[in-house]
MOPAC internal coordinates of N, CA, C and O (Angstrom, degrees):
PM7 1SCF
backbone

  N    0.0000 0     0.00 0     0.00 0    0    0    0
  C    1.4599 1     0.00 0     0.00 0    1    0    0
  C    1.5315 1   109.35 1     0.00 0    2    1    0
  O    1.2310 1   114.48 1   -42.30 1    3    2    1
  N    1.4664 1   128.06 1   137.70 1    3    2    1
  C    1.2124 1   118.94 1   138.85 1    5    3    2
  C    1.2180 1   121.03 1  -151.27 1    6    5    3
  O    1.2310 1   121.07 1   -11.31 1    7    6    5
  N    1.2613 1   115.56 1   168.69 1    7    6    5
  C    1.7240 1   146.02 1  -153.48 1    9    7    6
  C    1.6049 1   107.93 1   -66.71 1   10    9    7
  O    1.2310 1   120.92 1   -72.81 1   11   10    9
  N    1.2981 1   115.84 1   107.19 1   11   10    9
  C    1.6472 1   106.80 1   159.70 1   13   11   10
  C    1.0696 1   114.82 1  -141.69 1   14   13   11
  O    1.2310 1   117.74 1   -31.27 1   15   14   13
  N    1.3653 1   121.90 1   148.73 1   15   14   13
  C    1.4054 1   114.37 1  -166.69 1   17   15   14
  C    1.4655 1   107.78 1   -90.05 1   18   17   15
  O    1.2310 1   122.03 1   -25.62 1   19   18   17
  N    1.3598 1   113.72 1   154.38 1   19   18   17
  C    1.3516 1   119.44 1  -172.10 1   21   19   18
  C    2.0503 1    97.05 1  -127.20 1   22   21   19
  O    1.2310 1   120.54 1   -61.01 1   23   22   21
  N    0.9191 1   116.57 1   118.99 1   23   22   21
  C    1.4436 1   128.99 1   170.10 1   25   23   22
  C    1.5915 1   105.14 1    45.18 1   26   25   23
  O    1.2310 1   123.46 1  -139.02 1   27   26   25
  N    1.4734 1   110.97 1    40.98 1   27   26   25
  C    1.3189 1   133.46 1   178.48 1   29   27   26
  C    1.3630 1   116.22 1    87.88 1   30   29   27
  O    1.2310 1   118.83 1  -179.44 1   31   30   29
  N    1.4251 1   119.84 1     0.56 1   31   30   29
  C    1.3974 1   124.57 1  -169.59 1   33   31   30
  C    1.6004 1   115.48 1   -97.10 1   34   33   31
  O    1.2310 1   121.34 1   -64.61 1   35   34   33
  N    1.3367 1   115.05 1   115.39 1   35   34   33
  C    1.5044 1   100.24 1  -175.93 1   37   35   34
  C    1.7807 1   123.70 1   -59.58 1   38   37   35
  O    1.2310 1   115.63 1   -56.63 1   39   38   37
  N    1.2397 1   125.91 1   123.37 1   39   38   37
  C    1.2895 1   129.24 1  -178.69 1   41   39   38
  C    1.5394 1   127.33 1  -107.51 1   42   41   39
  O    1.2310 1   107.98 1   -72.83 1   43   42   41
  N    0.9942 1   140.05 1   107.17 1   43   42   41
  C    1.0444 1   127.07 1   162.05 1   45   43   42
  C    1.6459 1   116.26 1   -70.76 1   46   45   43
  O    1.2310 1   123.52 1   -31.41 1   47   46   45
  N    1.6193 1   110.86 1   148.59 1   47   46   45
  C    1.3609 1   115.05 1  -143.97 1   49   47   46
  C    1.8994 1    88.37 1  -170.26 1   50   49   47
  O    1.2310 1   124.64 1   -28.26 1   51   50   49
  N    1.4972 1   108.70 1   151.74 1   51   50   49
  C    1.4326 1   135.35 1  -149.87 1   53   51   50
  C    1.3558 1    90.01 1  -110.29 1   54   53   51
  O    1.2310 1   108.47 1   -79.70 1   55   54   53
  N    1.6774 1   139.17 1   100.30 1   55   54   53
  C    1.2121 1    95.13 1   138.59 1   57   55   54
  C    1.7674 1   132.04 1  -146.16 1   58   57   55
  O    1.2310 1   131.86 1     2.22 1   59   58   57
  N    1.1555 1    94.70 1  -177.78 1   59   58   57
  C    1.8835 1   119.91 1    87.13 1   61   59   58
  C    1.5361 1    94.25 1  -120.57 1   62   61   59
  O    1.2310 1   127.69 1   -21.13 1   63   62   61
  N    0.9860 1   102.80 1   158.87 1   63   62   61
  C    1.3106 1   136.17 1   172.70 1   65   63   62
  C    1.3280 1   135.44 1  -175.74 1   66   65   63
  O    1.2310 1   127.40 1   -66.72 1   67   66   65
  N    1.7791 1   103.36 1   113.28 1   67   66   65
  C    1.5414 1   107.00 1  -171.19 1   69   67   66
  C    1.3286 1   118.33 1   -81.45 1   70   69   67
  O    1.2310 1   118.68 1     5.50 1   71   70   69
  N    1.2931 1   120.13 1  -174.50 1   71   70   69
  C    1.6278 1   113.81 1   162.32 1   73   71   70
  C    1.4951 1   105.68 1   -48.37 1   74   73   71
  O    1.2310 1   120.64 1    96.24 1   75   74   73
  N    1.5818 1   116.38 1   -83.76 1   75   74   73
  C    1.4438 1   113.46 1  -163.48 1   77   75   74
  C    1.5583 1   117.86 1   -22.76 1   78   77   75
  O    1.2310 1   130.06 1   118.03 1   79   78   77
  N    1.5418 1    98.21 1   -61.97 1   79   78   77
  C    1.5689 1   101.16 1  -178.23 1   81   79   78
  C    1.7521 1   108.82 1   -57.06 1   82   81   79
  O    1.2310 1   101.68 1   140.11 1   83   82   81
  N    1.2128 1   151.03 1   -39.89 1   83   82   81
  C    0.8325 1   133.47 1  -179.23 1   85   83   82
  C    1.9755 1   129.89 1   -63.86 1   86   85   83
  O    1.2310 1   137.66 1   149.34 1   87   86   85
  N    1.7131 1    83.39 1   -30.66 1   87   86   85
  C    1.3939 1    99.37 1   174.86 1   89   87   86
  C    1.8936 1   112.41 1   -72.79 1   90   89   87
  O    1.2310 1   123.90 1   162.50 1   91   90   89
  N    1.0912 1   110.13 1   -17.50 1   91   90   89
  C    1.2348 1   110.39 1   155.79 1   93   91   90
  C    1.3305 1   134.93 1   -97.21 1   94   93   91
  O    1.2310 1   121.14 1   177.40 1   95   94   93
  N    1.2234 1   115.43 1    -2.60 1   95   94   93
  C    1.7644 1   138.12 1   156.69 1   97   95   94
  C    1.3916 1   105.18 1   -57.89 1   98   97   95
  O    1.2310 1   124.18 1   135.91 1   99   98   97
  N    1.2559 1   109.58 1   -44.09 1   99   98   97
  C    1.9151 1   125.93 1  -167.58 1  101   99   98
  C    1.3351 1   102.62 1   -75.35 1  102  101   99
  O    1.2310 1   126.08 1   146.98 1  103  102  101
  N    1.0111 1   105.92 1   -33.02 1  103  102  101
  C    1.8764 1    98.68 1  -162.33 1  105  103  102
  C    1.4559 1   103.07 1    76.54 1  106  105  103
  O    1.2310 1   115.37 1  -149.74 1  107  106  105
  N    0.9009 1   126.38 1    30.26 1  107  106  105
  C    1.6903 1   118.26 1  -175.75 1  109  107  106
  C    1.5239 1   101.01 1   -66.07 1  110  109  107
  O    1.2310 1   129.22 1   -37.21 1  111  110  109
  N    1.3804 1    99.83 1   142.79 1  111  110  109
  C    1.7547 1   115.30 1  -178.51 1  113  111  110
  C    1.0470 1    99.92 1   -94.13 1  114  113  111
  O    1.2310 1   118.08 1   -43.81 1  115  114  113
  N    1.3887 1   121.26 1   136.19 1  115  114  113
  C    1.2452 1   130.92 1   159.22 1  117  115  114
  C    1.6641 1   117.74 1    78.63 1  118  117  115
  O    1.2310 1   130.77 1  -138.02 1  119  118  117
  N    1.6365 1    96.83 1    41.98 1  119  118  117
  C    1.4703 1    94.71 1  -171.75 1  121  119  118
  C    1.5323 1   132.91 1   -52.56 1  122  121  119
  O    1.2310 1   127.44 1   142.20 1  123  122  121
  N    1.2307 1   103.29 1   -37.80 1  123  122  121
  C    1.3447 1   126.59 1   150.90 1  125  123  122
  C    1.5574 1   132.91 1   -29.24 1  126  125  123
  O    1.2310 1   135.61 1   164.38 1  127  126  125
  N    1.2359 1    87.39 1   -15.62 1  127  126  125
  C    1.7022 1   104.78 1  -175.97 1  129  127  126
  C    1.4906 1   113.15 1  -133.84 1  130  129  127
  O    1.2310 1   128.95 1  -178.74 1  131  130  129
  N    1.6161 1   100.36 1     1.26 1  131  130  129
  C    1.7688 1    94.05 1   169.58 1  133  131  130
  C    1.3199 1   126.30 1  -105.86 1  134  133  131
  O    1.2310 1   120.47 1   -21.12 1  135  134  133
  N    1.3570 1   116.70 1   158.88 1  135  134  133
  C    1.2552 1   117.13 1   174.97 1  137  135  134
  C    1.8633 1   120.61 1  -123.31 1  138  137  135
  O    1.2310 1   125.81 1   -52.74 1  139  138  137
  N    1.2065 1   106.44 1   127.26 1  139  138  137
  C    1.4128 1   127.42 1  -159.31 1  141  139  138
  C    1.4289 1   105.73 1   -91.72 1  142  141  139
  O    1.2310 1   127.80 1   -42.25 1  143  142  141
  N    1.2430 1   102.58 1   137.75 1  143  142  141
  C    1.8987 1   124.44 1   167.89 1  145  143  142
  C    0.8770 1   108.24 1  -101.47 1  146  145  143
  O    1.2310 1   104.80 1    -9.98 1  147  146  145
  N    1.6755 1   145.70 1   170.02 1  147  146  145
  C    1.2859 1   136.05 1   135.89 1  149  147  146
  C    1.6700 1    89.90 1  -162.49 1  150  149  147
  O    1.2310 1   137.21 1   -57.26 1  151  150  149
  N    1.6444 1    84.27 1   122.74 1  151  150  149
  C    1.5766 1   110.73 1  -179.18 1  153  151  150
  C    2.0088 1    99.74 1    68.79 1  154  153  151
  O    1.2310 1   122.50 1  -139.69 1  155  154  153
  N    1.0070 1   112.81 1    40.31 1  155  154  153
  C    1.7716 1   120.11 1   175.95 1  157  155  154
  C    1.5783 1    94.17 1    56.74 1  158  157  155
  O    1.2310 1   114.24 1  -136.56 1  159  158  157
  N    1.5220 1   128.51 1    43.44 1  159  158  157
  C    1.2888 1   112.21 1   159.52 1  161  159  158
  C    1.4838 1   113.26 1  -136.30 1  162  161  159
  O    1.2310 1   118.68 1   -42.44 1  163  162  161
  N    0.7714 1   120.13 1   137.56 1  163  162  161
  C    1.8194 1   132.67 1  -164.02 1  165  163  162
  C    1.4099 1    98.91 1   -46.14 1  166  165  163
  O    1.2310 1   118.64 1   -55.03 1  167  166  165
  N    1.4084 1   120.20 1   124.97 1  167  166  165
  C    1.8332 1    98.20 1   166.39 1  169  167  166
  C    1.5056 1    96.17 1  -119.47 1  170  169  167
  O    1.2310 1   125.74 1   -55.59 1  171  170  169
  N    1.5942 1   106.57 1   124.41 1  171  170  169
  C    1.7709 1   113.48 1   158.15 1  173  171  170
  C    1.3340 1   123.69 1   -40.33 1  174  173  171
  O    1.2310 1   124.96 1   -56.52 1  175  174  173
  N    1.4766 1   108.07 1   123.48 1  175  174  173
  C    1.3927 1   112.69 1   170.63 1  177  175  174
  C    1.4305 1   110.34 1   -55.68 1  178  177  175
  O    1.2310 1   102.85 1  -147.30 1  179  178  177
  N    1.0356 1   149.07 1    32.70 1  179  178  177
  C    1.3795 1   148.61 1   165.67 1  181  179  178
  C    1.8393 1   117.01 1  -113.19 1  182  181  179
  O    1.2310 1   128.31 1   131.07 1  183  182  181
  N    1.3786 1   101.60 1   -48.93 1  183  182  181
  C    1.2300 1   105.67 1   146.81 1  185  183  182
  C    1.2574 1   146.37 1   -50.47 1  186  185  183
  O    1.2310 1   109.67 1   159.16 1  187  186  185
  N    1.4543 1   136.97 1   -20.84 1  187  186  185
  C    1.3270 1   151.18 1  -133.94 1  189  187  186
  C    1.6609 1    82.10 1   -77.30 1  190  189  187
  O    1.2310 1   115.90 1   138.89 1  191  190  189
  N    1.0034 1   125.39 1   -41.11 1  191  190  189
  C    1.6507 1   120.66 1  -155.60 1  193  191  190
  C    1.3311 1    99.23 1   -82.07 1  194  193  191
  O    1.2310 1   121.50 1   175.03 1  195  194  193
  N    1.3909 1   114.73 1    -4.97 1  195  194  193
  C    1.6892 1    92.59 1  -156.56 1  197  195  194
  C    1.9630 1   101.30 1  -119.20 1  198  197  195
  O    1.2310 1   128.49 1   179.35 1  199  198  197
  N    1.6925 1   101.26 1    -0.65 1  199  198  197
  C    1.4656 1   128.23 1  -162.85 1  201  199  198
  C    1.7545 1   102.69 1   -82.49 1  202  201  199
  O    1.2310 1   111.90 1  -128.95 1  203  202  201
  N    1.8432 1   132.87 1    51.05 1  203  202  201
  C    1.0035 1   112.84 1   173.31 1  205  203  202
  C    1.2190 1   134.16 1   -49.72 1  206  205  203
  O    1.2310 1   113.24 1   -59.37 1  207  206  205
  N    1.4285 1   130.38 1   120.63 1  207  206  205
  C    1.5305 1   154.37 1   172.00 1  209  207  206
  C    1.4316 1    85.31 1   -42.34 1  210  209  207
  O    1.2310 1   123.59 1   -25.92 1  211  210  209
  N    1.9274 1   110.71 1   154.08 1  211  210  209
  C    1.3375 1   124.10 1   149.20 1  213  211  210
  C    1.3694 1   100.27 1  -145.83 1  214  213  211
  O    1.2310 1   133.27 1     3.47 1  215  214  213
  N    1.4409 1    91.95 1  -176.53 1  215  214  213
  C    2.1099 1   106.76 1   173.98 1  217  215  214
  C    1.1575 1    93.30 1   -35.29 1  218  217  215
  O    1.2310 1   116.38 1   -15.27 1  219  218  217
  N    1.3043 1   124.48 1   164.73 1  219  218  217
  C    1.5731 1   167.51 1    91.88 1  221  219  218
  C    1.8560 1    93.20 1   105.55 1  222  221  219
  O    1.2310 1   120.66 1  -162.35 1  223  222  221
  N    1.1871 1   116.34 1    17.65 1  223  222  221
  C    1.4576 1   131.18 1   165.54 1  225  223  222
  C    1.4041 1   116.35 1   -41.35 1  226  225  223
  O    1.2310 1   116.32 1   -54.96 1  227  226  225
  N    1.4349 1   124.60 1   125.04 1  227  226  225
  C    1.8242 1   106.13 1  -175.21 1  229  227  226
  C    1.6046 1    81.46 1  -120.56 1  230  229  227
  O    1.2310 1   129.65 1   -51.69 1  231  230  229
  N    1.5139 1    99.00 1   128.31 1  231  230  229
  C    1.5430 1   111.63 1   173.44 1  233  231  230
  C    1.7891 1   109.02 1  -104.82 1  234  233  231
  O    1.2310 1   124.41 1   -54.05 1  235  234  233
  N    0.8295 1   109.13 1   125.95 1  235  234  233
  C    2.0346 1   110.01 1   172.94 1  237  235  234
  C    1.5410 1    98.45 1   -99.83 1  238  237  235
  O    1.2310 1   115.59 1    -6.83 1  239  238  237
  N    1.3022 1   125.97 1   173.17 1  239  238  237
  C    1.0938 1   164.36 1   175.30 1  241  239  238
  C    1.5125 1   118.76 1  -155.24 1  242  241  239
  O    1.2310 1   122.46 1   -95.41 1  243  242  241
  N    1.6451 1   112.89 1    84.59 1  243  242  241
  C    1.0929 1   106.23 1   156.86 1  245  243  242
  C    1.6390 1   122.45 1  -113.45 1  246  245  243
  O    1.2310 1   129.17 1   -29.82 1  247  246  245
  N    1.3723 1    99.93 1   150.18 1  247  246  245
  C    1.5095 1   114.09 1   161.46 1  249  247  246
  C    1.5979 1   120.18 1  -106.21 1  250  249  247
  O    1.2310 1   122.39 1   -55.66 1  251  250  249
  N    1.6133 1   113.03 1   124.34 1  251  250  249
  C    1.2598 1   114.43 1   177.14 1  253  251  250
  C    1.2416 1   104.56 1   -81.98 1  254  253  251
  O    1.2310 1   122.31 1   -17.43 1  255  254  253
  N    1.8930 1   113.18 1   162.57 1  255  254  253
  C    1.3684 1   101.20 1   176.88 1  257  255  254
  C    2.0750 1    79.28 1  -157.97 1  258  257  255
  O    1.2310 1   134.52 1   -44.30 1  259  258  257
  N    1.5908 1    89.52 1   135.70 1  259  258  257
  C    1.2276 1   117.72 1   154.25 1  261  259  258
  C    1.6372 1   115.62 1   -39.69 1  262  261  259
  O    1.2310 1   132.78 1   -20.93 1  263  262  261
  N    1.6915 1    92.91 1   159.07 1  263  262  261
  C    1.9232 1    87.78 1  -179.19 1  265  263  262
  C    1.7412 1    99.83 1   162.91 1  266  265  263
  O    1.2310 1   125.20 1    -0.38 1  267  266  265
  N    1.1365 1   107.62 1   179.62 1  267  266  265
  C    1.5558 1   107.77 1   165.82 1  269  267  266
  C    1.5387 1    89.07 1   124.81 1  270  269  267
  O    1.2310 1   119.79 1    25.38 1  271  270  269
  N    1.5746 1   118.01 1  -154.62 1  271  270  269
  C    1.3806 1   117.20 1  -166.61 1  273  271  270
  C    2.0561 1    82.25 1  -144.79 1  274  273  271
  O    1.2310 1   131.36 1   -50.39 1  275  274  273
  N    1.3387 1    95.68 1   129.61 1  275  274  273
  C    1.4402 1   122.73 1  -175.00 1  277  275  274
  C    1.6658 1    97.68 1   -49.55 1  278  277  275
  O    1.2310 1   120.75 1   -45.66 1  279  278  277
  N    1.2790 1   116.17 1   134.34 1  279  278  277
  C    1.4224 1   121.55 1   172.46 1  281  279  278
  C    1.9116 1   127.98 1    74.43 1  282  281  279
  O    1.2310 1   132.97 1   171.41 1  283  282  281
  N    1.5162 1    92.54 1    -8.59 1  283  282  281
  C    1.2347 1    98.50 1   172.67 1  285  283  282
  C    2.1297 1   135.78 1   -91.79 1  286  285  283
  O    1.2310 1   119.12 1   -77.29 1  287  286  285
  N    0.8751 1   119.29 1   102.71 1  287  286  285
  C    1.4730 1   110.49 1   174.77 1  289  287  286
  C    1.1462 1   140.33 1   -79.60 1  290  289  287
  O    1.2310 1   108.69 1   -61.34 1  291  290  289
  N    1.4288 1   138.77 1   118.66 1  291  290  289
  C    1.0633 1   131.60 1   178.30 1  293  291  290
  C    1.4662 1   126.03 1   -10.51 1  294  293  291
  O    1.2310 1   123.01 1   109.40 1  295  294  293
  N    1.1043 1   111.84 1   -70.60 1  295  294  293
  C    1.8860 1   115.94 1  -173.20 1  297  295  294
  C    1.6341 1   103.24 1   -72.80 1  298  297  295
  O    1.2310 1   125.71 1  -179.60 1  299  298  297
  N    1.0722 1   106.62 1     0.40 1  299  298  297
  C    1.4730 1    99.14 1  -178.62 1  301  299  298
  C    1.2030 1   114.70 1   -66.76 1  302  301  299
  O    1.2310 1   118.85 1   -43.08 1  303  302  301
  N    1.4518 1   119.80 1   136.92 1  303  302  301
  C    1.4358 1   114.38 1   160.32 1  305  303  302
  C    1.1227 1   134.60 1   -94.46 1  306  305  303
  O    1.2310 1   119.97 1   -37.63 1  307  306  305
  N    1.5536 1   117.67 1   142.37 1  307  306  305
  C    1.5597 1   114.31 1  -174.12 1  309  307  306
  C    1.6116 1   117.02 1  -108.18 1  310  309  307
  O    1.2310 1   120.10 1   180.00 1  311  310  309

């Protein structure tokens, strides 16, 4: 077994273990729509299979998401 953190959470985890496989360990929703760190560096969804995990590894999972208020711009003044 060893320890990597997953979205700051310490995990114990089997491996080898790549991204993909872990992202399916997670149950992550909407994988398709996430975007992965490991060690604060972007990893390409093309890579995921080829990205073996080790000790003390901090993996993120973020999803961006749209938003703001329709018609409005930053520098705009109100």
């Amino acid at each position: 077994m060893a320890k990597i953190y997953v979205n700051g959470d310490a995990q114990e985890v089997s491996l080898p273990l790549n991204v993909s496989e872990l992202i399916q360990q997670q149950n992550v929703l909407q994988p398709e729509m996430v975007s992965v760190q490991v060690n604060e560096e972007f990893a390409e969804r093309e890579d995921w299979e080829s990205i073996q995990l080790k000790e003390d590894d901090k993996v993120d999972f973020l999803y961006f998401m749209g938003g703001g208020q329709p018609g409005y711009a930053l520098n705009e003044k109100r």
